[in-house]
Kinemage of the C-alpha trace (Angstrom):
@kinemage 1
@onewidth
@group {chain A} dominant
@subgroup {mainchain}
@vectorlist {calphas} color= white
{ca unk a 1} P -40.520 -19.772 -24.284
{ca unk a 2} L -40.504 -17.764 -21.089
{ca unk a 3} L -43.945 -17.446 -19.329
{ca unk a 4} L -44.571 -13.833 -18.076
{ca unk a 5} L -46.605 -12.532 -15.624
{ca unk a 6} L -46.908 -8.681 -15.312
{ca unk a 7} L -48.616 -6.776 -12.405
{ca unk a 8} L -49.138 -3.279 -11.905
{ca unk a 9} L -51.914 -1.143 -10.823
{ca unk a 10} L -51.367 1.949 -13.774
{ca unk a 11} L -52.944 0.181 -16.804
{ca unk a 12} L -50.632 2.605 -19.127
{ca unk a 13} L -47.413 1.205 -17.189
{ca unk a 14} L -48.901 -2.858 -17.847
{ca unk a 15} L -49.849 -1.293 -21.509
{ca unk a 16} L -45.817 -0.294 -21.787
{ca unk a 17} L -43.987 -3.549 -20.322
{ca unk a 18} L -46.738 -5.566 -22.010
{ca unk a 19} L -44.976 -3.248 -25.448
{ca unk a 20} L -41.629 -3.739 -23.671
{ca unk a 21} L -41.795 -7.857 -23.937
{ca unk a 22} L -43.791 -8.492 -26.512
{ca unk a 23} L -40.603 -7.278 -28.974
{ca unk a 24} L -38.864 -10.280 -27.546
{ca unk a 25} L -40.322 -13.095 -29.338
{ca unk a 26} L -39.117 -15.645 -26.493
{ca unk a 27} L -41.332 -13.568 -24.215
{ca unk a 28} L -44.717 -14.623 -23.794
{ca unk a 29} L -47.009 -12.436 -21.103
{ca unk a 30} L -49.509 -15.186 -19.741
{ca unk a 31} L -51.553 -13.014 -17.373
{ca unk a 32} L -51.723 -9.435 -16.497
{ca unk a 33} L -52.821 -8.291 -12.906
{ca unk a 34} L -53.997 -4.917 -11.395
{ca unk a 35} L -53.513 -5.836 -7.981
{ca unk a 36} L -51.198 -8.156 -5.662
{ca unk a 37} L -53.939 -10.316 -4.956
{ca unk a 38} L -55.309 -10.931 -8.215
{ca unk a 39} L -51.381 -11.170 -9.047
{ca unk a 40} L -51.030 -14.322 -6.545
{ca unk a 41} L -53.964 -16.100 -7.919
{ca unk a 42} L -53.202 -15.591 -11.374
{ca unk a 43} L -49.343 -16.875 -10.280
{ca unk a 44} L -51.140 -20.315 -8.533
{ca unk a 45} L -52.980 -20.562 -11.729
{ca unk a 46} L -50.595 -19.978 -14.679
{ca unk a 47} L -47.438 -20.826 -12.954
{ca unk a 48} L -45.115 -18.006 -14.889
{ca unk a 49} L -41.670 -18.367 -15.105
{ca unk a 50} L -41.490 -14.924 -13.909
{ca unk a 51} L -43.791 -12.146 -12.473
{ca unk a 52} L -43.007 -8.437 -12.690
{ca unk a 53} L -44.592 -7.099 -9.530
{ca unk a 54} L -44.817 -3.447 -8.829
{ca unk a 55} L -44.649 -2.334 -5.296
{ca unk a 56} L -47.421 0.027 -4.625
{ca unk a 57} L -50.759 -1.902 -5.121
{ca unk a 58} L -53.618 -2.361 -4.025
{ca unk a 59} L -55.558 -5.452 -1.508
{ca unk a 60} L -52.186 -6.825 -1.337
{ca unk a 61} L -48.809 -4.652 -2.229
{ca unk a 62} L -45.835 -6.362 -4.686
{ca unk a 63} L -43.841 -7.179 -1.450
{ca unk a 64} L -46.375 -9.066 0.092
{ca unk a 65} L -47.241 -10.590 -2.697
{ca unk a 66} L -43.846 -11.738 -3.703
{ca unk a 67} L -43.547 -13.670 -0.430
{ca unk a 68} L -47.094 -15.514 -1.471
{ca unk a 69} L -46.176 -15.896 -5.001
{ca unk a 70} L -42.535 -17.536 -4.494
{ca unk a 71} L -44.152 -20.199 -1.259
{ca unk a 72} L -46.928 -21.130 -3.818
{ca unk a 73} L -44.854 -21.174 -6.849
{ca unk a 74} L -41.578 -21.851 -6.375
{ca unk a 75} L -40.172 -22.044 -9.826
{ca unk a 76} L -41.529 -18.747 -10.648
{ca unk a 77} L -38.702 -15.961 -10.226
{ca unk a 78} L -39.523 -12.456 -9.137
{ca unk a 79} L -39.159 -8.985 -10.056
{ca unk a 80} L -39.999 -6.229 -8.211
{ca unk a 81} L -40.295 -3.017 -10.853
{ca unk a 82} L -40.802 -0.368 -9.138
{ca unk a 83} L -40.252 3.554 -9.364
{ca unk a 84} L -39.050 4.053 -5.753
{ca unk a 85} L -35.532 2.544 -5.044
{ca unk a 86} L -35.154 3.229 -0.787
{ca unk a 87} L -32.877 1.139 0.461
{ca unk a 88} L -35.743 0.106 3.039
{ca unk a 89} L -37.925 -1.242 -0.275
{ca unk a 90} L -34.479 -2.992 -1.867
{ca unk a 91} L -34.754 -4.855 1.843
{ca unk a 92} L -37.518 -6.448 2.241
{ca unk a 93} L -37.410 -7.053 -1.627
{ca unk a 94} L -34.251 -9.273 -1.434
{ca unk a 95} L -36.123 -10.386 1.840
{ca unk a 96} L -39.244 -11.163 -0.188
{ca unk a 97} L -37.465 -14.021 -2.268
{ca unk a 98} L -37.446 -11.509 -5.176
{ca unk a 99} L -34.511 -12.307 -7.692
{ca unk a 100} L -34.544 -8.508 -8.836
{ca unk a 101} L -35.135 -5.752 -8.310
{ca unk a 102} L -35.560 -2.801 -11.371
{ca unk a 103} L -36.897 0.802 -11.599
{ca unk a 104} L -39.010 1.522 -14.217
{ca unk a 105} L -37.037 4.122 -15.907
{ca unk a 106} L -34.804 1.622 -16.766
{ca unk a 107} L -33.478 1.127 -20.448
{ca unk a 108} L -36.265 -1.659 -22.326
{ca unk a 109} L -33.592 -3.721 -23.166
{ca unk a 110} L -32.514 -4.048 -19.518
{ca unk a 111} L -35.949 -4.995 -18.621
{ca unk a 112} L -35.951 -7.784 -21.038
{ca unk a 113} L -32.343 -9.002 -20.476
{ca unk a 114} L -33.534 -8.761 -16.948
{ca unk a 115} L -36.344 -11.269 -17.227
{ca unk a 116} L -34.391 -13.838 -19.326
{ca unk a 117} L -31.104 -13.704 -16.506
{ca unk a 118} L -33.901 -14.091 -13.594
{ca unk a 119} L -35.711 -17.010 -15.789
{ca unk a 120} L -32.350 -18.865 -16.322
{ca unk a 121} L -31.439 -18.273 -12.153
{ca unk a 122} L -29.755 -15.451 -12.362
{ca unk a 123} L -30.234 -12.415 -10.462
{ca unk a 124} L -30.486 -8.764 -11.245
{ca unk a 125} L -30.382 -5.127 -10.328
{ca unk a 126} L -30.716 -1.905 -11.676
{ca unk a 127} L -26.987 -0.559 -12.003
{ca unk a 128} L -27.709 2.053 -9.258
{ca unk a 129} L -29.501 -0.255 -7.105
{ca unk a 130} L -26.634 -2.433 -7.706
{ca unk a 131} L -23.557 -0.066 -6.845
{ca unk a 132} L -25.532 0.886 -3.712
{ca unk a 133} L -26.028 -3.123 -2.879
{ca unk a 134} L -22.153 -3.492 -3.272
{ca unk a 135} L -21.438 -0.548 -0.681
{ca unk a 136} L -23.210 -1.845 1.879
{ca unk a 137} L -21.761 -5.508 1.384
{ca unk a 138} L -18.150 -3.790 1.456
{ca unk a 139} L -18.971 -2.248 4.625
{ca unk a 140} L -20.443 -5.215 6.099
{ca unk a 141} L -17.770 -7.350 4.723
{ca unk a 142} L -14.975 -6.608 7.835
{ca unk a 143} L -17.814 -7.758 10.706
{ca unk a 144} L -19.267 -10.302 8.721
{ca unk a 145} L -16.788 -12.100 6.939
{ca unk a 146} L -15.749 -14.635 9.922
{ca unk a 147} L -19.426 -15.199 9.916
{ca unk a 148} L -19.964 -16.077 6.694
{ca unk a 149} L -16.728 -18.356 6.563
{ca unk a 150} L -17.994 -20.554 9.599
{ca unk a 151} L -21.506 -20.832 7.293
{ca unk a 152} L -20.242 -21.967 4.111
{ca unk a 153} L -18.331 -24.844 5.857
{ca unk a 154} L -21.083 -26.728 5.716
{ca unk a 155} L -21.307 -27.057 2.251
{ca unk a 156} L -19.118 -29.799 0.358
{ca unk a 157} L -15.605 -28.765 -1.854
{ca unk a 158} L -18.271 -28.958 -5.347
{ca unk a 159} L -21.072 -26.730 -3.529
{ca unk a 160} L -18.393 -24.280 -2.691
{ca unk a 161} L -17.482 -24.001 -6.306
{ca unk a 162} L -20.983 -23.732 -7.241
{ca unk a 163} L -21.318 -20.954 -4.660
{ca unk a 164} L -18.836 -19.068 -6.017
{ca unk a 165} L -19.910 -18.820 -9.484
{ca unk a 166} L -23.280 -17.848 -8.534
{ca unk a 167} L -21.702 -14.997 -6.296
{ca unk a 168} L -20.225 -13.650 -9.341
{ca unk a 169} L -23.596 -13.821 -11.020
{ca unk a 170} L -23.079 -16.379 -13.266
{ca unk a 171} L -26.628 -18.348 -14.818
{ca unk a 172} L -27.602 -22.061 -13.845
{ca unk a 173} L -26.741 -22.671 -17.791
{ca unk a 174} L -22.890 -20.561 -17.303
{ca unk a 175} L -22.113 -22.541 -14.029
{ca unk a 176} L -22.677 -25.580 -15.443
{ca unk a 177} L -20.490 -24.638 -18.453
{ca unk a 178} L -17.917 -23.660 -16.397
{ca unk a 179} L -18.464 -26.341 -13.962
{ca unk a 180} L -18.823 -28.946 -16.709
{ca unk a 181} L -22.137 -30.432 -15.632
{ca unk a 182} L -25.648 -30.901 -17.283
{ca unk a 183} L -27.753 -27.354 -15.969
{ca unk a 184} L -30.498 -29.952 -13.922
{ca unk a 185} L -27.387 -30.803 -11.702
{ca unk a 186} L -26.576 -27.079 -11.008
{ca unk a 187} L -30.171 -26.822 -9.935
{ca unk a 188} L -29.936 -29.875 -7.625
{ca unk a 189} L -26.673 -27.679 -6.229
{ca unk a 190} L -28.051 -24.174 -5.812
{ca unk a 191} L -31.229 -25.999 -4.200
{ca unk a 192} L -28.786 -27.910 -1.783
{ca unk a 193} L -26.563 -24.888 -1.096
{ca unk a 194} L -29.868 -22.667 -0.073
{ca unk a 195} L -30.974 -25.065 2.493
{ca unk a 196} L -27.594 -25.943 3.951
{ca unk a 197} L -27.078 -22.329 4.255
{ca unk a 198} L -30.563 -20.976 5.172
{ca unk a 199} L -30.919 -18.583 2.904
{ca unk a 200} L -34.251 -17.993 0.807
{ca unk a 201} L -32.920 -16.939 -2.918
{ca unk a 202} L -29.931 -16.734 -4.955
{ca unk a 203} L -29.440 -13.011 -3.739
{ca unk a 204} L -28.713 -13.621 -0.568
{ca unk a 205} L -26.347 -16.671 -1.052
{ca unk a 206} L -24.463 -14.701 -3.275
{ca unk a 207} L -24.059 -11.629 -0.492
{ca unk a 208} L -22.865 -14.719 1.609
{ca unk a 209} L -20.439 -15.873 -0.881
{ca unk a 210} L -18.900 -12.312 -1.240
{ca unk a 211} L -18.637 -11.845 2.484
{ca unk a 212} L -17.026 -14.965 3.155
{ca unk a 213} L -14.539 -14.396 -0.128
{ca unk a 214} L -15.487 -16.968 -2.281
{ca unk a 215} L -15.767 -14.141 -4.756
{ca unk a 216} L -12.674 -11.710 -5.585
């Protein structure tokens, strides 16, 4: 069973996820939160596997409260779901620790395949957040690249491998499938990898894995 937490200020928008999830019976909403602050101490207490944060809130906004919410609660993933998509918000989202980041006009289904990739350690985009994410990695590729090859040297021949898969998005459970290793050692990787590279979340190790071609 995933563990859900949902926060939004607009009770009809918590009334619709709330709708959204609940059709997924491996979905379970464990707290519901009208503000970010409320939404951190209801994280600290239930310890969700994921929290759908909003971005525009009240006392505290999603941002801010993502940042709390993932140094508190580690193992709870993050999605920001949000009806403005500037690049500016997409940011200091990634920045946040947030493992996605989804507009609310989005399909249902995408919201709840969207929670379950995020749960398993996945990450995920909206498709036009995505395509706009990939631009700016192509352009930043040329500049960068050299960059990113001198970082991932630091990582051992196996991390590199595990690096790459989870540059081209594959789940804790699909690496380790691929990989051929139980999904608790994949964790043990990705946890490694993030610290050896200084990175704070999946997103951004996978921007480094692109950049430095680990990914085709």
């Amino acid at each position: 069973m995933i563990r859900v937490l949902i926060a939004d200020d607009e009770p009809m928008i918590r009334s619709g996820v709330r709708a959204i999830l609940r059709t997924d019976p491996g979905l379970e909403i464990v707290a519901e939160a009208s503000d970010g602050g409320e939404a951190v101490t209801l994280a600290a207490h239930h310890l969700p596997d994921v929290a759908l944060l909003d971005i525009r809130m009240p006392v505290l906004d999603g941002l801010a409260a993502a940042e709390r919410i993932r140094a508190g609660s580690p193992g709870t993933a993050v999605i920001i779901l949000t009806t403005f998509g500037e690049d500016e918000y997409i940011v200091r989202a990634l920045d946040s620790g947030a493992a996605g980041f989804l507009l609310k006009a989005l399909d249902p289904h995408e919201l709840i395949a969207g929670v379950r990739a995020v749960a398993g350690g996945a990450a995920c985009l909206s498709p036009a957040i995505a395509q706009r994410v990939i631009a700016q990695w192509r352009q930043a590729i040329p500049s960068r690249g050299y960059a990113a090859r001198a970082r991932i040297q630091a990582l051992a021949p196996r991390e590199r491998d595990v690096l790459a898969l989870l540059g081209a998005g594959l789940s804790n459970a699909e690496i380790a499938s691929r990989l051929h290793f139980v999904e608790g050692t994949v964790k043990s990787y990705v946890s490694a990898i993030l610290t050896r590279l200084e990175v704070r979340n999946r997103v951004q190790a996978a921007v480094l894995a692109v950049e430095a071609g680990l990914v085709p």
